[in-house]
C-alpha positions in Angstrom: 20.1 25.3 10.4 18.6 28.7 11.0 16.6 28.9 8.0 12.7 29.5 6.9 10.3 26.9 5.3 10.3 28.2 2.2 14.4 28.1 1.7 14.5 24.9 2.7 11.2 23.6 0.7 10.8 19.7 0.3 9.7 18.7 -3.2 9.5 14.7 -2.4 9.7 12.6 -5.6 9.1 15.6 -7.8 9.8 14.9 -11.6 11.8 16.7 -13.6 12.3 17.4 -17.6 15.3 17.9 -19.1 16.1 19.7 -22.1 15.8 16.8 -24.6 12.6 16.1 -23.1 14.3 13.4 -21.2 12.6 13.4 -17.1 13.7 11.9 -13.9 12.6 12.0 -10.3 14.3 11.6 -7.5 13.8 10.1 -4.5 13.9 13.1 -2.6 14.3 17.0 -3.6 14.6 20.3 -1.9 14.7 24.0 -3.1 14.8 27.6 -1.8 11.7 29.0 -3.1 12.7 32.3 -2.1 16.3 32.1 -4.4 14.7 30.1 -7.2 10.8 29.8 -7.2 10.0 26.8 -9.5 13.4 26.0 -11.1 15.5 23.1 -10.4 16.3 21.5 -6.6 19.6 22.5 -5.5 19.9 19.3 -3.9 18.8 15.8 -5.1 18.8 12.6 -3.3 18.7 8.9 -5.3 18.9 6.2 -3.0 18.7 2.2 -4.3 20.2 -1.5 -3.7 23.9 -1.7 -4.0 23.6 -3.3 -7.5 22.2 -0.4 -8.7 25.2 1.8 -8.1 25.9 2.3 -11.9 22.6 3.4 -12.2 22.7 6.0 -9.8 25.8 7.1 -10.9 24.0 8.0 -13.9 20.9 9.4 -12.3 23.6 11.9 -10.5 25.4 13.2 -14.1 21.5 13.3 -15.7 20.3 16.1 -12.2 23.7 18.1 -13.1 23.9 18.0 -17.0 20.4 18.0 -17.7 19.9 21.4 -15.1 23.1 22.9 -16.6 24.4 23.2 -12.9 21.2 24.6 -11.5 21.3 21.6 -9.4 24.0 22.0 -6.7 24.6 18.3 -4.9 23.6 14.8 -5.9 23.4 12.2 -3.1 23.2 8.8 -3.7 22.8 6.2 -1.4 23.2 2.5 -2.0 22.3 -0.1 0.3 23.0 -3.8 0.3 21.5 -6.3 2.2 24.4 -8.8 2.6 26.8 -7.8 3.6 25.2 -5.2 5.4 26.7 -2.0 4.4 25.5 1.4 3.1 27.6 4.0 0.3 27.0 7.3 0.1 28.2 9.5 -2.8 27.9 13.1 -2.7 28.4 14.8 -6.6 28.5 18.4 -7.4 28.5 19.9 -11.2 32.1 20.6 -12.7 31.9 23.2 -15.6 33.4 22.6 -18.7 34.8 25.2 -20.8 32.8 26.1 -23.9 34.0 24.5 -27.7 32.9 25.0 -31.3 30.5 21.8 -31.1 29.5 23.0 -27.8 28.8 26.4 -27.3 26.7 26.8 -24.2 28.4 25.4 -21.3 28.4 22.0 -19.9 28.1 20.7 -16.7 29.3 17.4 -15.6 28.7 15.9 -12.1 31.9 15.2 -10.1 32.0 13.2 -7.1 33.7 14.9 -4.4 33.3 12.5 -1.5 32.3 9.1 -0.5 31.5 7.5 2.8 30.8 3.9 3.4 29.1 2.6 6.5 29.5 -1.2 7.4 26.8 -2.3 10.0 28.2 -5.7 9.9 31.3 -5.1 12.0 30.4 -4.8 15.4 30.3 -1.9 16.2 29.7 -0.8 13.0 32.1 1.6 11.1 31.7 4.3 9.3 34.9 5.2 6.5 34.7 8.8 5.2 32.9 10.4 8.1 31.7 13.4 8.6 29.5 13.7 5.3 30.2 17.4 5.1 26.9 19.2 2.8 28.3 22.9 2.0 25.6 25.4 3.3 25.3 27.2 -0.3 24.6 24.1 -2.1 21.9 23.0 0.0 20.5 26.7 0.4 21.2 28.5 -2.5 22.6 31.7 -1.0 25.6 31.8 1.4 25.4 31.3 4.8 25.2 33.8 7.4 27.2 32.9 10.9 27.1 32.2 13.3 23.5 30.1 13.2 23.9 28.9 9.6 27.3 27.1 8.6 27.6 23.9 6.6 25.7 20.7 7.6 27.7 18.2 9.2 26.9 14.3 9.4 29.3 12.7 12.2 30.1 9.0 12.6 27.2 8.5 15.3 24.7 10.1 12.9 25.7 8.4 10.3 
């Protein structure tokens, strides 16, 4: 990717506290240390069982409404066991225009794309490929070509 350690710094299962006082942590986390030096992760990753999918969904709006947009991209990954297939949701927040019973502005998260990966089917198949993650989300700042440009997943990777 053609970047330093510290703007691409892993935080692991870091918890963090909302607002309200509310927390989460995610399974993974990264930040640019350099951009944002203890804040939020720009990117977030929740992974769980397939059943669980509702609840992710929710883990992804609580990273993006609870950080007021601070963080960039929400991945969540559900796997199920049988069949054998893995969903992967990437969300990004969606600002919301200011009202009189909201006057600071609200960030929603918005799910821009999906893939789904079935490793039953022989050979497996893989709908919504390449998971595309946009180089400022991930980073922080934009990207400067020709080394750094967006992250691409293909089929075979995935």
């Amino acid at each position: 990717m053609g970047v330093g350690d510290l703007e691409f710094q892993a935080l692991g299962a870091t918890t963090c506290t909302g607002p309200t006082a509310s927390s989460k942590e995610g399974d993974s986390s990264w930040i640019n240390d350099l951009v944002r030096p203890g804040g939020w992760p720009l990117l977030v990753v929740a992974a769980g069982m397939s059943e669980s999918m509702p609840r992710l969904r929710c883990d992804a709006s609580w990273w993006i409404s609870n950080s007021n947009g601070e963080v960039q991209m929400v991945l969540i990954i559900a796997v199920s066991r049988n069949p054998k297939k893995v969903e992967i949701e990437k969300y990004v927040p969606m600002q919301f225009p200011q009202t009189q019973a909201q006057p600071g502005p609200v960030y929603q998260a918005h799910k821009v794309w999906t893939t789904m990966i079935d490793q039953q089917a022989n050979p497996p198949t893989v709908l919504g490929a390449p998971l595309r993650l946009e180089f400022d989300k991930v980073i922080g700042r934009p990207a400067i070509p020709p080394m750094e440009h967006k992250i691409v997943f293909t089929t075979a990777e995935l």
